[in-house]
N, C-alpha and C positions, 0 to 999 in steps of 0.2 A: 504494500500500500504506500502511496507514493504521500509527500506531506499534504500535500493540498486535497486529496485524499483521505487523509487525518481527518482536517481540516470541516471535509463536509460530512465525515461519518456521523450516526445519529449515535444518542446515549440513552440507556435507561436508567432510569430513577430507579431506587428503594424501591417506592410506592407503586411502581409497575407503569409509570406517565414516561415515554419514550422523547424525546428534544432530538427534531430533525437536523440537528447540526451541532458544531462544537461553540459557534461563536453568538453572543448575545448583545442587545443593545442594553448597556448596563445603564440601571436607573440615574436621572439627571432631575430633579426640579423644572416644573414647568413654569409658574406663577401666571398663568393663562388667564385664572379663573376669577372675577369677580363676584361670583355668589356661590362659589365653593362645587359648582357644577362642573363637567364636560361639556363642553361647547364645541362651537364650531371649530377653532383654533387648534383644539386637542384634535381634534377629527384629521385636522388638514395635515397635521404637525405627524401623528400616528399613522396614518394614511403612507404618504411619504417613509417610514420609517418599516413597514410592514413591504415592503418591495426593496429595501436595502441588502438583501443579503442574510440580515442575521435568521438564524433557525428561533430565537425569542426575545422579545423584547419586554423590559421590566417597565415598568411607568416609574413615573417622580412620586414620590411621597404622594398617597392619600392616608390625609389626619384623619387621625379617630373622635379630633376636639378642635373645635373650630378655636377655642381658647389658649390653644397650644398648637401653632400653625410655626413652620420651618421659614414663610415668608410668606406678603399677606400673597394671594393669588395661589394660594395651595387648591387642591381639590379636597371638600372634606366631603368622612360619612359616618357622621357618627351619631345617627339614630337609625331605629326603624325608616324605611325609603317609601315615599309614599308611588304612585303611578308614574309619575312624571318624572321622580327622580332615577327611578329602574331606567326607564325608558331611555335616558341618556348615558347611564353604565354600560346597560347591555350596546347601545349603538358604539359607542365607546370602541366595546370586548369586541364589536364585531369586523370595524373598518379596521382593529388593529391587527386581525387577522386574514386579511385581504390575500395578502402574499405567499399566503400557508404558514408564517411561522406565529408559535403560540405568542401569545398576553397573558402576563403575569403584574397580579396590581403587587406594588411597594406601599407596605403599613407604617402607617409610623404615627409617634407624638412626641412632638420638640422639646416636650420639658424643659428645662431653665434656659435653651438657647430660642429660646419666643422672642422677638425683635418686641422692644418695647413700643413698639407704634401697634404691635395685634395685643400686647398683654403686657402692662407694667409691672405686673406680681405671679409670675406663672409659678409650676410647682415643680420643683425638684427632688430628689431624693434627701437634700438637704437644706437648708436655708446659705447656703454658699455661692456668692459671685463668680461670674468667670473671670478671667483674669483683663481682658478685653473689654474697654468702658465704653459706655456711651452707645452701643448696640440693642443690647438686649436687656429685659425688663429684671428686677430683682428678684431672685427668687424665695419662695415659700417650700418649707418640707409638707411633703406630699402626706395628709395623713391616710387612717386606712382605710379610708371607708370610702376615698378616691382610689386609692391602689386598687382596690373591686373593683371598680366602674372603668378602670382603666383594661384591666384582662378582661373584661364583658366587650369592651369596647371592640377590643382584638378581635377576639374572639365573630362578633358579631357583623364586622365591616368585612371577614373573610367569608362568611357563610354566604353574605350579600355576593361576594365580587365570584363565588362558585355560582349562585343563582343566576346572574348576569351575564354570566358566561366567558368571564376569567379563567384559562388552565392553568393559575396556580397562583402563590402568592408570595411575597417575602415580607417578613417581620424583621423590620429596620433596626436591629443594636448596635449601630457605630455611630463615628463619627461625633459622640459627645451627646445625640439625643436622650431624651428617656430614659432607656432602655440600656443603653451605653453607659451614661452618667451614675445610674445605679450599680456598673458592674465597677466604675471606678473610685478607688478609696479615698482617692483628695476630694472626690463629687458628693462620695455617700459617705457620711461621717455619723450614720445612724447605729443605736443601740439598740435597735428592737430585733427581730428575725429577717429584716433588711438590710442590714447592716453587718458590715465586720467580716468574719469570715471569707471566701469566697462561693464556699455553698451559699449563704444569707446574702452577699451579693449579684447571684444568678437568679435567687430565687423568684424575681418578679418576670425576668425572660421566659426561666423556664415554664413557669403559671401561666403565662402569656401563650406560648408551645401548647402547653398541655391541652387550655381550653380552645385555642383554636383548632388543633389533631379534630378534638371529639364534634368540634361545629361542622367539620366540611366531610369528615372519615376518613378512610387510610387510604386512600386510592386517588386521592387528591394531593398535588404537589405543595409542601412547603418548604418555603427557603429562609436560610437566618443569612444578616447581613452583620457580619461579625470585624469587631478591630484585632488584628493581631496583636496590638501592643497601641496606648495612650498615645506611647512618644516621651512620656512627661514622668520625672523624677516619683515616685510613689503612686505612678500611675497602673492604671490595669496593664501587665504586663504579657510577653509572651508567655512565661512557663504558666501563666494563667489561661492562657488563651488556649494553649493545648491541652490542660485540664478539664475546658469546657469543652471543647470539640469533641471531646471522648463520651462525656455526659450527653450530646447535641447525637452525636450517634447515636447514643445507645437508647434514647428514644424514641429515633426514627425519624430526624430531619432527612430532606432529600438532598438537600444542595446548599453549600455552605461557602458565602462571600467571603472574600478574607480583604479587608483595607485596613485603613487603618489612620490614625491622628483624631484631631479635633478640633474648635477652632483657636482654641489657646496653643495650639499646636500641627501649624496648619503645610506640614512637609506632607501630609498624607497624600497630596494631589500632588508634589512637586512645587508646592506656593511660593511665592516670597514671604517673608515674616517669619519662618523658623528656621533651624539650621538646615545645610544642602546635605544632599542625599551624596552616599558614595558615588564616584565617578564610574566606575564598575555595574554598579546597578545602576544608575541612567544608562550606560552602555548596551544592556540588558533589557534593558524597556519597562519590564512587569517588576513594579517598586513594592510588591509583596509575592514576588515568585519562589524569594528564597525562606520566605516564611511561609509558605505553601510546602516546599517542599520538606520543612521540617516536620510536620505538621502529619504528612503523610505515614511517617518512620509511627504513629503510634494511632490511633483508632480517631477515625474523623470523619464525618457524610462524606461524600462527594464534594471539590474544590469547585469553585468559581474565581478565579483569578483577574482582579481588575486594577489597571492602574500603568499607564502610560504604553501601553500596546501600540505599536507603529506600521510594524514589519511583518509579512506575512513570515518570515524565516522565525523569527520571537514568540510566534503565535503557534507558531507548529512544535518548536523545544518545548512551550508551555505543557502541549495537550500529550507529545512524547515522554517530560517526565510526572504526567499521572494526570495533571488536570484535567475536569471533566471540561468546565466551558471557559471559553474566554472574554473578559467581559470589555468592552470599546462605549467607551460615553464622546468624551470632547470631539472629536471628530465629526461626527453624526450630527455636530449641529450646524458643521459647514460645509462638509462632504457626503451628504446621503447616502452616494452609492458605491461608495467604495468597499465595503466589507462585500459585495457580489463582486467588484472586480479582482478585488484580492481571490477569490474561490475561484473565477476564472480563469487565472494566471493571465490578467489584464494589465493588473502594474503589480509592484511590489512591496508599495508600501503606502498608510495614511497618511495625510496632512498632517505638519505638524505648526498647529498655529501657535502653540503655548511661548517657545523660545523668543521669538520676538514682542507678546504681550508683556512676558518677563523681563526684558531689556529696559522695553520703555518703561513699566512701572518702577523699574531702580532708581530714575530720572524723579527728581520734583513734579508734585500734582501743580495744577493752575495755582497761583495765585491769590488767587480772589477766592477757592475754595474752601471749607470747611469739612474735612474726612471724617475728623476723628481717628482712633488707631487703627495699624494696620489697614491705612488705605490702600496699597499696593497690592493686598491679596484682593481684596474683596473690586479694585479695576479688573483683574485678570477676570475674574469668576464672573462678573458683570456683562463681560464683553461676549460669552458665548450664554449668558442668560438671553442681551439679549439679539444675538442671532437667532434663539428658538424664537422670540418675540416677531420677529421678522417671517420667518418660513408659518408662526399659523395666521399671521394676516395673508399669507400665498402671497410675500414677496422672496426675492432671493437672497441668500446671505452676503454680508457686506465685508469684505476682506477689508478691506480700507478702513472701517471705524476703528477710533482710537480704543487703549483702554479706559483713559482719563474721562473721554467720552460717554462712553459705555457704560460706567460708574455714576457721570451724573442725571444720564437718561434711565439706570435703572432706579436710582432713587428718586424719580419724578416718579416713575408708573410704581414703584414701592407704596408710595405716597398717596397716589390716585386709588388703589386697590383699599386702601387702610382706610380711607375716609369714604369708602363705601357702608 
């Protein structure tokens, strides 16, 4: 079998749910939505994305708490859906599968990283700030009678996103959310059975796991989206992370993300604002390959590997040393069709727009403007926000926009969306 070959072989899950290829459009934030709905935009945006190539594509974060939104323009579902709300899930699940490859919704709730323009007091696992001012709202420790409604929450917006006709789902634990926050000890500084340990700090994911397993049944795909490591001095570390993996097994996850940071620690994408990654792994591409492959050596679901994918050659070493899919975000919001020409052996490699947004952001913002910290990450991240902004009005991506640009056109429609 030749790599490309590889490349398009299908996998089976656990749960018996087969993924017609190795490579997937890894979840990205859309902030499309002004009433917390799928709209036309997601359609246009999905649409497009479902003729790309990939054998699945994950969606951006749907909240389970519109009061706990990752930014305002999330998609949320977190009650009972009435007619009209189904009606735009399922259309949703359906253009996303135009192409043949499956749709898989991304669960999530932002906990203490809630932008203080959706939520000045949101709830974390502990009453502790990030380290990062002037973003997001203060937090509150979550009591428990929220921790319930939070696993219902899960639980419930899965059962929805199977009825609607989603083939599978991922529960969101990285990146500092929630779910994340709670697995890490500078975030959770609790002494009750949430706290401490790292059994008492899984235990809200894995409740989260549990009641979702029994809403959708076993034959239905779930995926956890897991940090290998904080990044951050007493943070959730790796020999923790491979602890969990073993636990995530052993209750029957199907597919398991591995990235990794958060936004006090934002190397996880390659950012400006934390330390650089070895020159060896940018050489490499996949900035958690080698914690993948550690990961492997002791009991883990099946790997999803995402994070700086370029090169069809880097994507094939992935899936040959064990990884199940490989997962491609940034590209896909300026490039659409390239993971079908990489299958082609049409070129050989994605865009890589990041190195020059990174240059420029090194450089002084405007003048006249006002960032706040770590303006530099949050240009880069802006600037293919919004390129997606762009592709679901059905214009074309704009290689040319700045990222200083980018930054302050996204905190205009940041801004528009919150005063809805």
């Amino acid at each position: 079998m030749t790599g490309l070959d590889l490349l398009k072989s299908p996998f089976k899950l656990p749960c018996g749910a087969v993924l017609p290829n190795r490579l997937s459009k890894a979840a990205m934030t859309e902030g499309l939505s002004p009433d917390g709905l799928p709209n036309i935009q997601h359609e246009r945006l999905y649409r497009a994305w479902a003729h790309c190539g990939v054998g699945m594509s994950i969606t951006g974060n749907v909240q389970v708490d519109r009061h706990h939104l990752e930014r305002s323009g999330n998609v949320i579902l977190d009650a009972e859906p009435d007619a009209a709300t189904r009606a735009a899930f399922s259309r949703w699940a359906e253009i996303s599968k135009e192409g043949g490859a499956q749709i898989w919704m991304q669960i999530s709730h932002a906990g203490r990283q809630t932008p203080g323009l959706v939520n000045s007091r949101p709830y974390g696992p502990s009453a502790i700030e990030l380290e990062i001012r002037g973003r997001f709202g203060t937090p509150r420790e979550m009591p428990e009678d929220e921790i319930s409604r939070v696993i219902a929450g899960f639980a419930r917006t899965a059962r929805v996103a199977k009825e609607c006709g989603f083939d599978g789902v991922q529960i969101h634990s990285a990146h500092g959310y929630l779910l994340s926050s709670f697995l890490n000890p500078k975030a959770n500084q609790r002494t009750d059975k949430w706290g401490g340990s790292l059994q008492n700090r899984a235990r809200l994911l894995l409740a989260v796991y549990d009641a979702t397993r029994k809403a959708v049944g076993g034959s239905f795909p779930i995926s956890v989206k897991l940090n290998s490591a904080d990044f951050q001095l007493g943070g959730f570390d790796f020999e923790e992370a491979i602890i969990l993996a073993g636990w995530l097994a052993g209750v029957g996850v199907d597919l398991l993300e591995i990235s990794g940071g958060n936004y006090e620690q934002p190397s996880m994408m390659g950012l400006p604002g934390g330390p650089p990654m070895r020159a060896s792994t940018r050489a490499r591409e996949a900035y958690f390959l080698d914690f993948g492959r550690a990961m492997m050596h002791g009991e883990t679901p099946p790997l999803m590997v995402t994070g700086g994918f370029r090169s069809a050659a880097a994507m094939i070493e992935a899936v040959q040393a064990g990884v199940a899919v490989v997962g491609i975000g940034r590209p896909l919001c300026a490039e659409l069709y390239g993971p079908a020409r990489l299958l082609n052996g049409e070129q050989t490699e994605l865009a890589r727009f990041e190195e020059a947004l990174i240059n420029e952001a090194a450089g002084p913002p405007p003048p006249a403007s006002k960032f706040g910290e770590l303006p530099e990450m949050f240009a880069v991240v802006a600037w293919f926000y919004q390129q997606l902004r762009r592709l679901g009005l059905g214009e074309a991506p704009d290689p040319t926009l700045t990222g200083w640009q980018a930054f302050l056109d996204e905190r205009r429609d940041d801004a528009a969306h919150a005063a809805r």
